[in-house]
C-alpha positions as CSV (number, residue, x, y, z in Angstrom):
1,X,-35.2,13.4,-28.7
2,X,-38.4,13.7,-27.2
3,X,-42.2,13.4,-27.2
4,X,-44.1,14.5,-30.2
5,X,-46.8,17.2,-29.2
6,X,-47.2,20.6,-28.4
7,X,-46.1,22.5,-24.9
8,X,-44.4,25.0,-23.2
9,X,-40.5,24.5,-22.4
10,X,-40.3,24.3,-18.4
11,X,-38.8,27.0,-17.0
12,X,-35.3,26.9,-15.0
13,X,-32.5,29.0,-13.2
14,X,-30.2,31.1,-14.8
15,X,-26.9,32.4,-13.1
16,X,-23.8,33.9,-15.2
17,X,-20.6,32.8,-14.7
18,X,-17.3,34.9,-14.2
19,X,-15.1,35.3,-17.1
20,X,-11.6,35.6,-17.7
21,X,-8.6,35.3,-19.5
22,X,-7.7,31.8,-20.6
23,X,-4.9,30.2,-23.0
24,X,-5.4,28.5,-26.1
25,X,-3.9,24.5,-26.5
26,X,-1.3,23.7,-28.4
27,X,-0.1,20.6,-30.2
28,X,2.8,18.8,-31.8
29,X,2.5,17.0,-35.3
30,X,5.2,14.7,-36.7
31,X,7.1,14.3,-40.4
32,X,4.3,14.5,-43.5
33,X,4.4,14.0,-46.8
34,X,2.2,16.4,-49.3
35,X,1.3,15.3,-52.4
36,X,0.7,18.0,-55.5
37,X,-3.0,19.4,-55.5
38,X,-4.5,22.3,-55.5
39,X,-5.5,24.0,-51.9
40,X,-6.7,27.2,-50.3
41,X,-9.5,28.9,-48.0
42,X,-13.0,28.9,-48.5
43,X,-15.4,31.3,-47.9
44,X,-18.2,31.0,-45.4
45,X,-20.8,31.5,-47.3
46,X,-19.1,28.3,-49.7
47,X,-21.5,25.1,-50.1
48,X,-18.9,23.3,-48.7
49,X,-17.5,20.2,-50.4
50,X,-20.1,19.2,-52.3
51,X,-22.1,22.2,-53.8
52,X,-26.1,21.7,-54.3
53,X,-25.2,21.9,-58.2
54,X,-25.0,17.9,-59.9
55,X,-25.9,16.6,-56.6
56,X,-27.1,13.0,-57.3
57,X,-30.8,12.3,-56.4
58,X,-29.8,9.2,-54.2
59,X,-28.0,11.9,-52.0
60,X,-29.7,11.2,-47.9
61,X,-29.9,14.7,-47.0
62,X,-30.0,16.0,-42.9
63,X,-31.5,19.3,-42.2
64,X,-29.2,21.2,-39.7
65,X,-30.0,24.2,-38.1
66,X,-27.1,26.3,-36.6
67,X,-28.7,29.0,-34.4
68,X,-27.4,31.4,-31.1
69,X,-27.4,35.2,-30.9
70,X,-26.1,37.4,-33.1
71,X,-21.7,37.4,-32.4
72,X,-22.2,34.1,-30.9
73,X,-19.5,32.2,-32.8
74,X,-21.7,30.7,-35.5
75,X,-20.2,31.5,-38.6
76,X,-16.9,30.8,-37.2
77,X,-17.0,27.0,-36.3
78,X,-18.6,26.7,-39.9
79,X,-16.0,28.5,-41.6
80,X,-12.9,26.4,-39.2
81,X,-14.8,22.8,-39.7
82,X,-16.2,23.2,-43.4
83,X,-14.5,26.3,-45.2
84,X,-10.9,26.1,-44.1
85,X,-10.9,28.7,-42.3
86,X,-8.0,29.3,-39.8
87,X,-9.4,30.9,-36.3
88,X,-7.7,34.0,-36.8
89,X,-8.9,34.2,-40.0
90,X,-12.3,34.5,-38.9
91,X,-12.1,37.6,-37.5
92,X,-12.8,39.4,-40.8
93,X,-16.5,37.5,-41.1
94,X,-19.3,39.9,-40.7
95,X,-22.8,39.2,-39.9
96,X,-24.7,36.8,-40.9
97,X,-27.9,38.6,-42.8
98,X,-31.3,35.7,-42.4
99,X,-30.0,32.4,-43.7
100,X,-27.0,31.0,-45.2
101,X,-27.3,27.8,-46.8
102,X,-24.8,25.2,-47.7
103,X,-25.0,21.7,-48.5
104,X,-21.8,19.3,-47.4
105,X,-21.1,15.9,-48.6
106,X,-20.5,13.3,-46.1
107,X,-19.5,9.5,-46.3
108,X,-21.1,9.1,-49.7
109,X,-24.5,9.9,-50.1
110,X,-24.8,11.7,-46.5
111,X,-25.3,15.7,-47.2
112,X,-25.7,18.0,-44.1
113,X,-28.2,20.7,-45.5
114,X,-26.7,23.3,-43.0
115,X,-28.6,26.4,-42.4
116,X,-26.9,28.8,-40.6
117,X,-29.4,31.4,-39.3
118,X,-28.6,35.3,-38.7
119,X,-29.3,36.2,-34.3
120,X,-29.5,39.3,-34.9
121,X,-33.0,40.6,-32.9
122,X,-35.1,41.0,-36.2
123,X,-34.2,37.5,-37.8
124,X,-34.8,35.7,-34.6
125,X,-38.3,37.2,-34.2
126,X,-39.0,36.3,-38.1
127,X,-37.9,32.5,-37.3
128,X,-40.6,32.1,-34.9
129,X,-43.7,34.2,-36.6
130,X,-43.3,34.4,-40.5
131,X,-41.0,31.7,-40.8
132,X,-41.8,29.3,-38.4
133,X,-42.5,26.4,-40.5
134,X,-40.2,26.9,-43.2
135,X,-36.9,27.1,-40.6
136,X,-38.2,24.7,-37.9
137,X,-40.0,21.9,-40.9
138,X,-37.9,18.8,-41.0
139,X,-34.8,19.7,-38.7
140,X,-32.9,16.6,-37.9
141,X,-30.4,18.3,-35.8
142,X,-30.7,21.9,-34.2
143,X,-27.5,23.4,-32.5
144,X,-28.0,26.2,-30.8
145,X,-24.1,28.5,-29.9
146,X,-24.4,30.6,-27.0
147,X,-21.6,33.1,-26.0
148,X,-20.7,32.3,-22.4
149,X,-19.5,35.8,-21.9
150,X,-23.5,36.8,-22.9
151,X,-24.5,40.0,-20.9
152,X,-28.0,39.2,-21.8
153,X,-28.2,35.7,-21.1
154,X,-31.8,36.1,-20.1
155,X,-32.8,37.2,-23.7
156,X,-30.4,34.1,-25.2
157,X,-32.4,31.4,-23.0
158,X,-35.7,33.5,-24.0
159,X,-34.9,32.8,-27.8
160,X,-33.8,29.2,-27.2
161,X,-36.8,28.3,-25.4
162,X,-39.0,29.8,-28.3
163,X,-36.7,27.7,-30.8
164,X,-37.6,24.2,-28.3
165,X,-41.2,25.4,-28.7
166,X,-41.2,25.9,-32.8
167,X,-38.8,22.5,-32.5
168,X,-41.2,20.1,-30.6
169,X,-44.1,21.5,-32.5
170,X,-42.6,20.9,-36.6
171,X,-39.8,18.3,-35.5
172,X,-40.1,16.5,-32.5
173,X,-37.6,13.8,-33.1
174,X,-35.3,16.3,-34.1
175,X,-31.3,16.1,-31.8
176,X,-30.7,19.3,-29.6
177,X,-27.2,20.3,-29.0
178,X,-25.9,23.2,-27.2
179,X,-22.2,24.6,-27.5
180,X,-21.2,26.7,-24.9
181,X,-19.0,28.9,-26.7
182,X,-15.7,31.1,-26.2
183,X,-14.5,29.1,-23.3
184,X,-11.1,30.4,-24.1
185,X,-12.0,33.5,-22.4
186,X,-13.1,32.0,-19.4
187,X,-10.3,31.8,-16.0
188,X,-9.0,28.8,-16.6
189,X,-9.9,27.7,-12.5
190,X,-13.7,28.5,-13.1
191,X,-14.2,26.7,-16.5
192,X,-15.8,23.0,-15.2
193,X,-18.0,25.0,-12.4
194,X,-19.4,28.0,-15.1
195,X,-20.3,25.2,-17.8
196,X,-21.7,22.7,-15.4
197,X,-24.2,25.5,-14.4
198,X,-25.0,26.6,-17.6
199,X,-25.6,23.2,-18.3
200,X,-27.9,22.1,-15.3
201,X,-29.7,25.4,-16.6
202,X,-30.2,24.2,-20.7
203,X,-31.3,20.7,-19.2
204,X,-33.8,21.6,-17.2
205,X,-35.1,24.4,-19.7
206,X,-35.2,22.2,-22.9
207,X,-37.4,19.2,-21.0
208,X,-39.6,17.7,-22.2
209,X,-37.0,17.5,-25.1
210,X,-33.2,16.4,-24.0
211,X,-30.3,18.2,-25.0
212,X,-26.6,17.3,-25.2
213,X,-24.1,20.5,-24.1
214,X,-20.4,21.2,-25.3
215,X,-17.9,23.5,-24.4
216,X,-15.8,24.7,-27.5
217,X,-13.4,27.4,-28.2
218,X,-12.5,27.8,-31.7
219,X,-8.6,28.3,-30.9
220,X,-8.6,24.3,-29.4
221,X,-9.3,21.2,-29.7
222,X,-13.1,21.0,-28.4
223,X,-14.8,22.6,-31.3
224,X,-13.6,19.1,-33.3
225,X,-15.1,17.3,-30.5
226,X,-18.7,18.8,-30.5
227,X,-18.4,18.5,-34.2
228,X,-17.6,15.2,-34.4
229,X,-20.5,14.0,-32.3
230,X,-22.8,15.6,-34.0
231,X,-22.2,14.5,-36.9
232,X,-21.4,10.9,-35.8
233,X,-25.5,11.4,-34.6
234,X,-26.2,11.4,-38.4
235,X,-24.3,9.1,-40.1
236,X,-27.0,6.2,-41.0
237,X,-24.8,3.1,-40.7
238,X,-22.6,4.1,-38.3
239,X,-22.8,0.7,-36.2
240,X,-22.2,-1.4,-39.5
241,X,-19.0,0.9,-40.1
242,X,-17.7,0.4,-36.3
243,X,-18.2,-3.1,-36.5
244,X,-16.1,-3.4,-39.6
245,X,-13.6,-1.1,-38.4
246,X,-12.9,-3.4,-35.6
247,X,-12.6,-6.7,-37.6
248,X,-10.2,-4.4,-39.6
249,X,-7.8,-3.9,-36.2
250,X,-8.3,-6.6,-35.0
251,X,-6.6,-8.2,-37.8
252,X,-3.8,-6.4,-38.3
253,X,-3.2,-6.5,-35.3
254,X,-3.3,-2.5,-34.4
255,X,-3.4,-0.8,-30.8
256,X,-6.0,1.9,-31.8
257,X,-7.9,2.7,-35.5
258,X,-10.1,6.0,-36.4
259,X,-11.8,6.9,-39.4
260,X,-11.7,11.2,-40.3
261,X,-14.1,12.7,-42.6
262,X,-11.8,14.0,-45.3
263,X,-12.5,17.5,-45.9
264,X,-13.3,18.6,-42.4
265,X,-10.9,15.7,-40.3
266,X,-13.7,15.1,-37.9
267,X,-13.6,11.5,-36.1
268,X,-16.5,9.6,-37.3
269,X,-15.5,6.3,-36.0
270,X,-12.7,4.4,-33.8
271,X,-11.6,1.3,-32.5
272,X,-9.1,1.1,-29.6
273,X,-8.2,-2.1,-28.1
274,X,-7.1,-0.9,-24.4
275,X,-8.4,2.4,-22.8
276,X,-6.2,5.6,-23.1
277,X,-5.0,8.1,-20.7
278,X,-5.5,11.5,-22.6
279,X,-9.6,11.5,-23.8
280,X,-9.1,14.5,-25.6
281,X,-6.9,12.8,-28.0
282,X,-8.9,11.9,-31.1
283,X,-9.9,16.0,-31.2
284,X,-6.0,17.0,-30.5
285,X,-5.0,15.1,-34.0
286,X,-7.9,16.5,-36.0
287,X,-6.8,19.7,-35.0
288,X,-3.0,19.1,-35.5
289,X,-3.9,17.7,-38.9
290,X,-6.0,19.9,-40.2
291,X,-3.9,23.3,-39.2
292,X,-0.9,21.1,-40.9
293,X,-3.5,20.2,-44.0
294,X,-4.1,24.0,-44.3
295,X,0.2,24.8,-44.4
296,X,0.0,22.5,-47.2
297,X,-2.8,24.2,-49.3
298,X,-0.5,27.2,-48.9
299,X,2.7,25.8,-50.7
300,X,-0.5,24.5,-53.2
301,X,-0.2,21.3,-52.1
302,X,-2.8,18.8,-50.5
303,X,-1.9,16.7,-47.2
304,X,-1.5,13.1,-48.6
305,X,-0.1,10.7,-45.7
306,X,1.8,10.8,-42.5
307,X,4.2,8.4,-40.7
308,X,4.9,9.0,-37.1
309,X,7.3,6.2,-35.5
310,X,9.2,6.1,-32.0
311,X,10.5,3.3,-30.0
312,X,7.3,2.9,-28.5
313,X,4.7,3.3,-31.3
314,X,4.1,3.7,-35.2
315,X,1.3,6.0,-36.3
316,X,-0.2,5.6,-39.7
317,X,-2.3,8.5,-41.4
318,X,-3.0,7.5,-45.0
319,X,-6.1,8.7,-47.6
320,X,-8.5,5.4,-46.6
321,X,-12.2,6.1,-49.4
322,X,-13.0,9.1,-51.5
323,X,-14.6,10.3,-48.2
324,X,-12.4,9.7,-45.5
325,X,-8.7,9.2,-44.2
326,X,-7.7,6.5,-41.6
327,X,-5.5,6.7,-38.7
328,X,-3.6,3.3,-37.6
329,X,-1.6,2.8,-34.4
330,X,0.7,0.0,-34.0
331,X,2.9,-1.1,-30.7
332,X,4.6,-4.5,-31.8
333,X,8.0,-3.4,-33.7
334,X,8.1,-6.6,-35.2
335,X,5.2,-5.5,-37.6
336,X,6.8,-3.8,-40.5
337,X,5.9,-0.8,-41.8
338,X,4.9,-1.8,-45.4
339,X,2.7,-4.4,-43.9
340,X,0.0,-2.4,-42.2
341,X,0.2,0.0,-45.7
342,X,-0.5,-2.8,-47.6
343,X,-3.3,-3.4,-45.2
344,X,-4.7,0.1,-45.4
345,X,-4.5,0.0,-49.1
346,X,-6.9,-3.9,-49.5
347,X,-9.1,-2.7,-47.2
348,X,-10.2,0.4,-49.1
349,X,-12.5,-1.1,-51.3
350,X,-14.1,-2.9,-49.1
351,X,-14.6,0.3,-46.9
352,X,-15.6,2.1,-49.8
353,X,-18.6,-0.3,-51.2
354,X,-19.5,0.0,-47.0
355,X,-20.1,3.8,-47.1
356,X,-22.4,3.7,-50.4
357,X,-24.3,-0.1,-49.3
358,X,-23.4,-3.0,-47.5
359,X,-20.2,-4.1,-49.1
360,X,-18.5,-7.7,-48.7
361,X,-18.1,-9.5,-45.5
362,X,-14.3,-10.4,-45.9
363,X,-11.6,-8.0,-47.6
364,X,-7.9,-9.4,-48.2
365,X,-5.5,-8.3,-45.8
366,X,-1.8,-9.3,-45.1
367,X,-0.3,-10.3,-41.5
């Protein structure tokens, strides 16, 4: 966020990194059930869950811009969080020619109005001459991909800075974030130093305005862990839902509860009781669930619930609202199964009358 007004982006030092070879995460899901459905992949260019056609009037709609360099990454995060898209899938995506637009449904009547803009040398000039206003009007968040193996980084912070400029001018209150992309391909030894420089560097060129960086690969878990906080930027009650969330826990007595966005299994909210070791977690199970979501589509079948269970823990993934699934941890053995499901199920409504308007204070739950 920053100051509304006109200026000049201050200027900063730039210095590439060395790249490498890296290797991709890897994760382990437990037993699943799949319920009958009908699945499959979407294409990039889809309008995601919800398409602009019979969307309702109510609908709160968020301008995001995705923009970066032409072979970037950009159309393949959209296409892995929002069109289904397996990573090496996305080889086969060309280009992106001007803009793509797409609307997504979130929580209700939240719709991310995504436009996903062409880096190719031609488009980027157009963004900031003929179409200035029209791309940079009413942004609430802009998210700029840069390739970290760039071998013309000078031109990529060139083109972000003019992108700050048109942003502080048309949308001054608008959230900058910056994804430092293909870290995969970066030495695994050189990974914390290279994006800690490129980050002092986006800092210091995006002030007046403030800007939040990411490292994300699409073959792990850290492109669910930008996404995630972007959108968790966006959703309009999101303090309201937390708080609820945690009364929720609190009195069924569970270790840990998060809240995924349905389609995309991004964490939009969590409660945890006692701090964890692994902070990467909450990413690691969208991305376990979502690969194991897309197996499911493939036997045309759509991922219904999950029960994990050791002599430790119980782990609970069940459909929650229309919009969302819920995740529930449990330690104490003597809690029995079909009591926390019972739980999950009373509390749907209430969660569900939350996402559209304030819903009820109280909901029925069983101990």
């Amino acid at each position: 966020q920053g100051r509304a007004g006109q200026g000049r982006i201050g200027q900063g030092r730039i210095e590439q990194g060395r790249a490498g070879q890296g290797r991709a995460g890897q994760g382990r899901a437990g037993q699943g059930k799949a319920g009958q459905g009908r699945g499959g992949q979407g294409r990039a260019g889809e309008r995601g869950q919800s398409a602009g056609r019979g969307m309702p009037s109510t609908a709160m709609k968020k301008k995001v811009l995705l923009m970066g360099k032409s072979g970037s990454g950009k159309t393949s995060m959209r296409s892995i969080i929002f069109a289904n898209y397996i990573a090496r899938d996305t080889r086969r995506l060309g280009a992106t020619i001007d803009v793509e637009h797409s609307h997504v449904r979130f929580l209700g009547n939240l719709v991310l109005n995504l436009w996903d803009c062409g880096g190719q040398d031609t488009f980027m000039e157009n963004y900031f001459t003929s179409q200035r206003d029209n791309i940079f009007r009413n942004v609430e968040v802009l998210i700029y991909v840069f390739d970290v193996e760039s071998r013309e980084l000078e031109k990529d912070m060139h083109y972000y800075q003019s992108c700050l400029e048109a942003i502080l001018q048309n949308s001054p209150d608008a959230k900058i974030f910056c994804l430092v992309h293909k870290m995969d391909l970066v030495q695994e030894d050189q990974r914390d130093l290279i994006f800690k420089e490129r980050e002092d560097d986006l800092r210091r060129l995006s002030r007046p305005l403030e800007c939040t960086c990411f490292r994300t690969s699409i073959w792990d878990e850290t492109l669910y862990k930008a996404w995630s906080s972007i959108v968790y930027q966006l959703i309009p009650n999101v303090q309201q839902l937390e708080t609820n969330l945690r009364n929720f826990a609190q009195i069924i007595e569970a270790d840990e509860v998060l809240l995924f966005e349905r389609a995309t299994f991004l964490v939009i909210s969590h409660y945890q009781c006692k701090e964890q070791r692994d902070a990467h977690r909450f990413e690691k199970i969208s991305n376990i669930i979502k690969q194991f979501k897309l197996s499911c589509s493939k036997l045309a079948a759509s991922f219904q619930s999950m029960e994990v269970r050791n002599s430790n823990f119980a782990a609970f993934i069940d459909v929650f609202t229309s919009n969302t699934y819920v995740m529930v941890i449990m330690s104490d053995p003597s809690i029995p199964s079909a009591a926390t499901l019972i739980n999950i199920r009373n509390a749907r409504k209430h969660f569900e009358k939350l996402e559209r308007v304030d819903g009820p204070k109280h909901s029925l739950l069983v101990r």
